[in-house]
N, C-alpha and C positions, 0 to 999 in steps of 0.2 A: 465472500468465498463460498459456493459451494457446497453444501455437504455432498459424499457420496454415499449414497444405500447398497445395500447388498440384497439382491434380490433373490424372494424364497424360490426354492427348486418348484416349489408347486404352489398354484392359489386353489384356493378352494370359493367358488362364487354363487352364492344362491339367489334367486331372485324369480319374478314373477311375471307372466303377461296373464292379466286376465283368469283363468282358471287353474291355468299348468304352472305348476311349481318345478322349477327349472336350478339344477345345482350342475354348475361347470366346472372341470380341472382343466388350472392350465398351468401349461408348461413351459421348457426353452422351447419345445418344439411349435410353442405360438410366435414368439417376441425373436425366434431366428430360424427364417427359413434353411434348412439342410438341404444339399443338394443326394439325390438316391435316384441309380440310377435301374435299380431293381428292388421290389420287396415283394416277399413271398408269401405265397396264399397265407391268409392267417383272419383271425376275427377279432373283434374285442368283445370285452364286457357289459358297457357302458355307448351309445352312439357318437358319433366322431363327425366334426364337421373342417373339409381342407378347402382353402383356398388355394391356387395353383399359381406361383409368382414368378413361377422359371421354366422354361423349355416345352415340351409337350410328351405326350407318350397315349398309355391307353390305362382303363381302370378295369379290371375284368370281375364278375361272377361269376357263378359257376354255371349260369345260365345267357349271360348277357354282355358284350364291351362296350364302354364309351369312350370315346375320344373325349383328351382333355389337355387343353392349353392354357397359357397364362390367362387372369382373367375370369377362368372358369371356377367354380365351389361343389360339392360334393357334401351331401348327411347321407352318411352309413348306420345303420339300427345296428344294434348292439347283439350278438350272433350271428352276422351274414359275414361267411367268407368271400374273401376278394385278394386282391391281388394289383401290383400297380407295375407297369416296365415304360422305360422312356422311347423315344422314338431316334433312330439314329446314335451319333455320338453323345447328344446333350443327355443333362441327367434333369430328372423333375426337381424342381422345388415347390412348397408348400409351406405354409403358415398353418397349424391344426391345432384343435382343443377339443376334449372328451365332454359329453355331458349327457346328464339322464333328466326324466320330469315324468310326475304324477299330478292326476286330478288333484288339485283340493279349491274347499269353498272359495267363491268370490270375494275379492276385496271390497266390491263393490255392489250393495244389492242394486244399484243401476246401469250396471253394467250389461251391455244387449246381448242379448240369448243367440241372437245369431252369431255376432262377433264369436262367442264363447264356443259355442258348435263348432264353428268350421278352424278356429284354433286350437281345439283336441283334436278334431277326426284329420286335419292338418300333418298333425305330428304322428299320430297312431297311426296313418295308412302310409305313412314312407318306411319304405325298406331302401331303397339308395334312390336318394333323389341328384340330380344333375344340371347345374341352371350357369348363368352368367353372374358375374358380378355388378350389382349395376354401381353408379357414381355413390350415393349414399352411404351404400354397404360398403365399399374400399373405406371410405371417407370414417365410417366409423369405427371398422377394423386396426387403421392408421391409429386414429383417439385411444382408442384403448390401449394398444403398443405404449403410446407415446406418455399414458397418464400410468402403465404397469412400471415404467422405464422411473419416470419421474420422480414417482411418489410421493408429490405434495401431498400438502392437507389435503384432508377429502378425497381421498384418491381412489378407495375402497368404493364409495358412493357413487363416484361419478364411472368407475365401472361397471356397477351393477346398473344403473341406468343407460348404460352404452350399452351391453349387452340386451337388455331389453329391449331396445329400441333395434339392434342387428337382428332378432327373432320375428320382431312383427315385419320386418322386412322380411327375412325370409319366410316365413308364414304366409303373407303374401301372395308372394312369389308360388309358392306349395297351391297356394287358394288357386291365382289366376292361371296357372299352366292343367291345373284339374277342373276348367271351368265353373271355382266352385264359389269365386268372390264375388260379391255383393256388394252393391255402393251403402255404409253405413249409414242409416238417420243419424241425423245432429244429435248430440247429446242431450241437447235443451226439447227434442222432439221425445226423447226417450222418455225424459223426465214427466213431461207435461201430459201425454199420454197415458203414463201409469197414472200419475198422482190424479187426470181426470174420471178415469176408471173408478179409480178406488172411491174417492168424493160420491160418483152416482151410486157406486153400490153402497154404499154405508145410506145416502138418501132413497134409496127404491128398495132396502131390504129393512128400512127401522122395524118394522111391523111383526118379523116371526124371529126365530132364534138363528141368525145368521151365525155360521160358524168362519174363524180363520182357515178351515178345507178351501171352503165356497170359493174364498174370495182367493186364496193360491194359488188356483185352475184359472180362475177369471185371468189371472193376470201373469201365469207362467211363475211364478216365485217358490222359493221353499218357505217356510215358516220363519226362519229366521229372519232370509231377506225381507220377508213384510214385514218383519219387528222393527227390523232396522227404520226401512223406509217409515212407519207407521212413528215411530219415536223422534226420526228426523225432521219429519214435515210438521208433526202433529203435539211428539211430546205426551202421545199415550200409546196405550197395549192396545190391542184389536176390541177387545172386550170397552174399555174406557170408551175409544171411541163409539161403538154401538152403542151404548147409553149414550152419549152424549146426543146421537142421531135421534136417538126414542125421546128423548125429554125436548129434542128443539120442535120438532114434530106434535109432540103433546104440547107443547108452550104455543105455539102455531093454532092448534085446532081450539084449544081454549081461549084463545083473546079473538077470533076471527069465524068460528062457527057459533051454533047452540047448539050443538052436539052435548045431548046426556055425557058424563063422568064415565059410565059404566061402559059407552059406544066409544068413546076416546080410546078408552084402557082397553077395550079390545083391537082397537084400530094400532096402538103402538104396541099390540103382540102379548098384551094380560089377558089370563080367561078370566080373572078374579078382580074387581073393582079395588081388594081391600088390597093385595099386590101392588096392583098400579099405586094405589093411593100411598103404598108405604115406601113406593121406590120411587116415585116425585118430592115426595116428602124430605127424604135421606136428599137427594141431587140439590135443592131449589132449598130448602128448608121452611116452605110451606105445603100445604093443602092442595091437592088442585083445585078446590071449589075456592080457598082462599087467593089462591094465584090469578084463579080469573076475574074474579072480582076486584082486585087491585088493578092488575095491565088491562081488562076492558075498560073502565074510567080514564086508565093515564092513557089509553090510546083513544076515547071519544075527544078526549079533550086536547089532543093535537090535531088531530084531524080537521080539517073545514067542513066537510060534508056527513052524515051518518054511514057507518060502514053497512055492507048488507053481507050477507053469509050467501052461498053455493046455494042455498034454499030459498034467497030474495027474501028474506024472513027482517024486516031490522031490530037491528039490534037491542035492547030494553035496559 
């Protein structure tokens, strides 16, 4: 048997694409279209987005009309007076729900900069936008009716993910009618990209006091998001990993050149030999003069041939 829910007069739905933090109210006026066959100039508080399921008529501004039939969808910003009257005898009908959204940070520090761009200025540059419904967007509209109506388990969830997914449709939709959409890189293009960036610059900057600035211009990010990604990939701070850059580098020039102690330690960004020597020492827990004398032996004696240095010097 059945249970029957009672459904609340209003949801309250918040949820995310990307940058915009998005909170929706909905009402009867979503889950049953009403048939009106006039409403009077008036504005809301909050932006409004209708889908048009019944008859036709016109939308008006105080500057502008659109023609609007079944089919068709409408976001109104939040202070723009308007006005709706049907066409003939019929009256309009409409499915609608109120909602607002603010920047906040990224869920995702890999998440693309462009994506996020044209997702804000998306939503900031509409004062009444005007578009069709395409199959998708019915399709998810329907779902969400259908899972508000329900109320299974999970129903909450599977909302806020339908609604997500109606936004980047119409986001879209916003992008390509303002020629502003762009074919995304793969996600794994995103990734790989950053994370090869980051790898070179931590290998071409071992040398001087690279700061986490340098490297969040290099690569577009805020400080956080490199933490993130820097802890995700890496499993250390920004800081951790440039030492770990200076000592593989110092570990490199001591078992492979004859490079002086004192040339090394200036080479991985020491003006003071006893510096170097004391922050090899702490990482490695020896010497440098001890370290290379250890890994120069256990590398002659793997090798088949004598190694030579950058200098053609061999090695002793």
């Amino acid at each position: 048997m059945r249970t029957e829910h009672k459904l609340p007069r209003e949801w309250s739905i918040q949820t995310r694409i990307g940058p915009a933090a998005i909170n929706i109210i909905v009402d009867a006026a979503f889950l049953h279209s009403l048939p009106q066959s006039h409403i009077e100039r008036h504005k809301h508080a909050t932006c409004e987005f209708q889908f048009i399921t019944g008859g036709s008529g016109v939308l008006c501004t105080d500057d502008a009309e659109y023609a609007v039939s079944v089919g068709n969808y409408c976001l109104i910003r939040e202070g723009l007076y308007h006005l709706q009257k049907s066409d003939g005898e019929g009256c309009l009908q409409k499915c609608s729900f109120k909602f607002d959204f603010h920047a906040g940070n990224l869920a995702d520090p890999l998440y693309s900069d462009e994506d996020a761009k044209v997702i804000l200025e998306s939503l900031n540059a509409v004062q009444l936008f005007h578009s069709r419904v395409t199959d998708s967007m019915e399709t998810i509209l329907r779902d969400i009716q259908k899972e508000m109506t329900d109320q299974a388990v999970g129903c909450y969830i599977k909302v806020q993910h339908l609604f997500s997914l109606l936004f980047i449709e119409i986001i879209r939709d916003i992008a390509r009618q303002n020629k502003r959409i762009q074919q995304p890189a793969a996600f794994g293009s995103y990734l790989e990209n950053r994370i090869s960036i980051i790898e070179n610059f931590f290998d071409l900057n071992f040398n001087y006091k690279a700061t986490a600035d340098d490297l969040c211009r290099l690569v577009h990010l805020s400080k956080s998001q490199l933490n993130r990604i820097l802890n995700t990939k890496y499993k250390m701070t920004f800081k951790k990993k440039h030492m770990e850059a200076q000592i593989e580098h110092a570990k490199d020039l001591l078992i492979h050149t004859q490079l002086p102690i004192g040339l090394i330690a200036e080479k991985t960004g020491y003006a003071a030999d006893s510096n170097f020597t004391a922050f090899f020492k702490h990482a490695t827990g020896m010497s440098p003069k001890e370290y290379r004398k250890q890994n120069r032996m256990a590398f002659r004696q793997s090798s088949k041939q004598p190694y030579c240095s950058s200098t053609n010097l061999p090695i002793s």
